[in-house]
VMD Tcl script that draws the C-alpha trace (Angstrom):
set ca {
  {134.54 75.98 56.43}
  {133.89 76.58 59.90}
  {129.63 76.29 61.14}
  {128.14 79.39 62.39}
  {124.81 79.73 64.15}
  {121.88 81.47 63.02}
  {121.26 85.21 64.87}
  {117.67 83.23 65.17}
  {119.42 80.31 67.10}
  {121.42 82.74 69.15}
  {118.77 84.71 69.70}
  {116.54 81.99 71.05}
  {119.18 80.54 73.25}
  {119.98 83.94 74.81}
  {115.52 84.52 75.08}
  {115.69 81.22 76.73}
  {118.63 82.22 78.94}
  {117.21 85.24 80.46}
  {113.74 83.84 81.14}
  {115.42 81.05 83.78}
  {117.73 83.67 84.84}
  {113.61 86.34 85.51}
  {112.41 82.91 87.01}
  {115.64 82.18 89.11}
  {115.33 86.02 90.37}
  {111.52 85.45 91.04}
  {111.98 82.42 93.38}
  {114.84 84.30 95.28}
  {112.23 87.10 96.00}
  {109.86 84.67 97.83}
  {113.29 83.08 99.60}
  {114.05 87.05 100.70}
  {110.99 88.95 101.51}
  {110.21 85.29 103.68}
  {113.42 85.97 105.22}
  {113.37 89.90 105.69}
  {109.90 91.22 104.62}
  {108.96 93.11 101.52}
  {109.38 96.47 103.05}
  {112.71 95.43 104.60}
  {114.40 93.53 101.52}
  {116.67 95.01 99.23}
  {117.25 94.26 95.56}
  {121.01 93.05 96.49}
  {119.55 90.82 99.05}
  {117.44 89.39 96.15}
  {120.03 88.94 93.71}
  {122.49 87.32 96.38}
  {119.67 84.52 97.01}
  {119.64 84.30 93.13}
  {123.24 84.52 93.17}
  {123.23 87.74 90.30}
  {124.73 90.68 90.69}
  {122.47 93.73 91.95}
  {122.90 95.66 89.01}
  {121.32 92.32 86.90}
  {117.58 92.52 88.50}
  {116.61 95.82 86.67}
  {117.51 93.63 83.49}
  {114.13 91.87 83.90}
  {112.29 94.40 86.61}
  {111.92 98.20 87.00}
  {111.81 97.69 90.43}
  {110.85 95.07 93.59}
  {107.50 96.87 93.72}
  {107.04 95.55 90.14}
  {108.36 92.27 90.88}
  {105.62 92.18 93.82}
  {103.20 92.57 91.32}
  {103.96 90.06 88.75}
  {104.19 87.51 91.48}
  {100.74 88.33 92.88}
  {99.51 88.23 89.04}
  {100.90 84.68 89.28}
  {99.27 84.10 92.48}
  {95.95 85.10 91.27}
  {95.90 82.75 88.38}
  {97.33 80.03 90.10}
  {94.23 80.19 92.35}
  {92.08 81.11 89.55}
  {92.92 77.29 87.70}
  {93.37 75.60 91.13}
  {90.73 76.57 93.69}
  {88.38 77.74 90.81}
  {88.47 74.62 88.80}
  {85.26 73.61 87.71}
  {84.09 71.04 90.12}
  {84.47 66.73 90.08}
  {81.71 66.56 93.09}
  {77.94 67.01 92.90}
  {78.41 67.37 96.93}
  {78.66 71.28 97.55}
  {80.22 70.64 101.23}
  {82.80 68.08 99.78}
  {83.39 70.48 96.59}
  {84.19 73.22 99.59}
  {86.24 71.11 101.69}
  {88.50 70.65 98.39}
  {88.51 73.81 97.32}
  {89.82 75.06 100.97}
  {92.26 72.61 100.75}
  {93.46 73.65 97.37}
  {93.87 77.27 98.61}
  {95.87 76.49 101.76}
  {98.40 74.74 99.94}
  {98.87 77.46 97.64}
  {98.84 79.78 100.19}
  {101.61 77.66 102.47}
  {103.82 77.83 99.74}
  {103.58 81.40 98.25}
  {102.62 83.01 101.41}
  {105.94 85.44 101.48}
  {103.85 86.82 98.09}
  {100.18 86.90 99.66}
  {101.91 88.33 102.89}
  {104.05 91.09 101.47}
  {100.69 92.16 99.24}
  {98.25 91.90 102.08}
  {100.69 94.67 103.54}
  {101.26 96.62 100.67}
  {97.69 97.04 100.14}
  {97.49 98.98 103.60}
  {99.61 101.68 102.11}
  {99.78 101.46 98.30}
  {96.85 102.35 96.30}
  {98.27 100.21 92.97}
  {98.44 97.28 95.43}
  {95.53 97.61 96.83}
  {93.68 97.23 93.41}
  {95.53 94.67 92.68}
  {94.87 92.55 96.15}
  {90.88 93.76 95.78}
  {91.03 91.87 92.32}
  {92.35 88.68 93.96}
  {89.34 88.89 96.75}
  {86.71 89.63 94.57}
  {87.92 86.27 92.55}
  {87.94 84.42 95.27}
  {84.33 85.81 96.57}
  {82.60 85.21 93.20}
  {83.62 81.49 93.26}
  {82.62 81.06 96.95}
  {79.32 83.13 96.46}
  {79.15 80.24 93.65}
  {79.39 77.43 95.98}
  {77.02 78.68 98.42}
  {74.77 79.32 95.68}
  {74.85 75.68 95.09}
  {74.37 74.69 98.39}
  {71.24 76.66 98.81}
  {69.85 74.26 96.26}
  {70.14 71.63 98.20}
  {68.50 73.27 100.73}
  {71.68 74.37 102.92}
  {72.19 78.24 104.18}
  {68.62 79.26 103.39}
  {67.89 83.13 103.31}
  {71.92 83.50 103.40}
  {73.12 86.44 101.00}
  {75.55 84.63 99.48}
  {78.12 87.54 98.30}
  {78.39 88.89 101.86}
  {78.32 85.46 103.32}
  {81.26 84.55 100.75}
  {83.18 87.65 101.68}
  {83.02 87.41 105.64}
  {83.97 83.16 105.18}
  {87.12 84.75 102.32}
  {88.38 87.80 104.64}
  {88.20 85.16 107.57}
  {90.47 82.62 105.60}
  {92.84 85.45 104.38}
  {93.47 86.72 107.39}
  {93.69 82.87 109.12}
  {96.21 82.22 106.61}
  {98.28 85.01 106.90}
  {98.09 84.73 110.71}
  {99.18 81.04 110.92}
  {102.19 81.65 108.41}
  {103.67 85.18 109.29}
  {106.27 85.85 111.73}
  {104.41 88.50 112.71}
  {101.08 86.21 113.70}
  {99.60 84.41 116.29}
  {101.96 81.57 116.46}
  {105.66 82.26 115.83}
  {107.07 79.59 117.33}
  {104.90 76.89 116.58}
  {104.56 74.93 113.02}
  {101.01 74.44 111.91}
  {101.30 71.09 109.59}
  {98.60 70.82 106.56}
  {96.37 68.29 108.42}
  {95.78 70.48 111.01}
  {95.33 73.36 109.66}
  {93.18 71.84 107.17}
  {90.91 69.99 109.85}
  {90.14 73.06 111.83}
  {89.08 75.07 108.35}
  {87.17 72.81 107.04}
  {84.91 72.33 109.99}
  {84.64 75.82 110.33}
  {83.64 76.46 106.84}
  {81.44 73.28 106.31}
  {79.51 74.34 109.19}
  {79.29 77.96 108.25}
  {78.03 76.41 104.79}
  {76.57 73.69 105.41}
  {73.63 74.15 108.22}
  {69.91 73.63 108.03}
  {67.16 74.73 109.71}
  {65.72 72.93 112.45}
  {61.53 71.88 111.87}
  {59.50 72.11 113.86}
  {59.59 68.90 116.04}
  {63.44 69.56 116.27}
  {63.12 73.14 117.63}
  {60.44 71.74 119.85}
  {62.54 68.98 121.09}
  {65.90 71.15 121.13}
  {63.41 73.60 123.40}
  {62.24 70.89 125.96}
  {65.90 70.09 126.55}
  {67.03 73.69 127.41}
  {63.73 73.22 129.31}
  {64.24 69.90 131.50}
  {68.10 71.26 131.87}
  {67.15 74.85 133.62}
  {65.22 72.82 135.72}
  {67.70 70.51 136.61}
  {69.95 72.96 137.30}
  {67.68 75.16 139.60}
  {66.92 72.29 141.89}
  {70.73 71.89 142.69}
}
mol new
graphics top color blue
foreach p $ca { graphics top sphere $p radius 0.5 }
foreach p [lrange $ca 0 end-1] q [lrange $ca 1 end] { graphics top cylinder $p $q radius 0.2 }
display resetview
C-alpha cells in the first residue's frame, strides 16, 4: 500500500513554501526601489528581482504601498531590539557612541526602506504616521540617554525631548543624505568608519559638554583678551 502524506504535512510544507517565497519577494523590493525608487518601481520589476511572475506578488501583498509598510514595521523593530537595547555601559557618551553605531548599520543596509518612507511621508498621510511612530521611538530612547547624562552632570538645563529630536532629525536626514542617489554625495562611497567617526563626534559633543567654572571662563576670557590685543598691535 502506497504512503500518503497528511493534509497537515502538506499543508505545512506549502505554509513554509510561501513564507520564503513573501521573504524572497521582500528582499527583491529593497534590491528594486534601491535600483529605481519607490515611486518609480513597478510590481513586475519586483517580481523579476525575485524571479516570480507579476501576477504572484498580490499572493502575499495587496499592493507595493503595503509591502512599504511591512518593511518599515520591520525596520522599526529591528531598531527597537538593536539601538534600544538596554544598555552594557554605565558611560552615557560610550552607551551613545554604540547606539549611533548600531543605527547606521541598520540604516546602511535597509536604507532603500528608510529612504522610500522618508519620501512617502511627504505625500501620504498613512506613511506619515507610520514614519512619525519610528521618530518618536527613536526620540524617547535618545531623550533617555540624555537623561542619563544629565546625571552625571553633562547637558545641564538641556530639555532633553527637543534636544533628542533636533540630534534624531539631524541623523535621519545625515543618513539619508549620505546613502541616496539623490544626496550630497553621489559619486562618492562613505565607508562605516568614516561615517561613524564624524557622527559620533558630533553627537558626543552635542551630549556630552559641561559647563565651564568659573576660573575656566575666567581663563578662557583672558585668552580672547591677550589675543585681541595681539592682534590689534599688528
Amino acid at each position: 500500500m502506497m504512503d500518503t502524506e497528511s493534509t497537515a504535512t502538506v499543508r505545512k510544507r506549502a505554509t513554509h513554501k510561501g513564507d520564503a517565497t513573501r521573504e524572497a519577494v521582500k528582499l527583491a523590493a529593497k534590491r528594486a526601489i534601491a535600483i529605481d525608487g519607490f515611486s518609480a518601481v513597478k510590481v513586475a520589476d519586483i517580481m523579476g528581482q525575485a524571479g516570480k511572475s507579476a501576477g504572484a506578488f498580490y499572493l502575499y501583498f495587496k499592493s507595493k504601498e503595503a509591502l512599504l509598510h511591512e518593511l518599515l514595521e520591520e525596520f522599526r523593530v529591528r531598531l527597537k531590539d538593536e539601538v534600544n537595547r538596554p544598555s552594557e555601559t554605565e558611560d552615557p557618551l560610550k552607551n551613545l557612541a554604540d547606539r549611533l553605531e548600531a543605527f547606521w548599520k541598520i540604516y546602511r543596509e535597509d536604507w532603500p526602506i528608510a529612504t522610500a518612507a522618508f519620501q512617502m511621508a511627504m505625500v501620504d498621510q498613512q506613511f506619515a504616521r507610520a514614519w512619525r511612530h519610528v521618530r518618536q521611538q527613536g526620540i524617547r530612547g535618545l531623550s533617555t540617554m540624555i537623561q542619563k547624562a544629565q546625571q552625571q552632570g553633562f547637558s545641564p538645563g538641556v530639555d532633553t525631548e527637543l534636544a533628542a529630536s533636533a540630534l534624531c532629525s539631524m541623523l535621519e536626514y545625515t543618513c539619508y543624505n549620505w546613502t541616496a542617489k539623490g544626496g550630497d554625495f553621489p559619486d562618492r562611497f562613505i565607508d562605516d568608519t568614516t561615517a561613524l567617526n564624524v557622527l559620533t563626534q558630533l553627537f558626543v559633543h552635542a551630549v556630552g559638554w559641561q559647563p565651564l567654572s568659573q576660573a575656566s571662563y575666567e581663563a578662557a576670557q583672558a585668552l580672547i583678551a591677550t589675543r585681541r590685543s595681539s592682534n590689534g598691535a599688528r
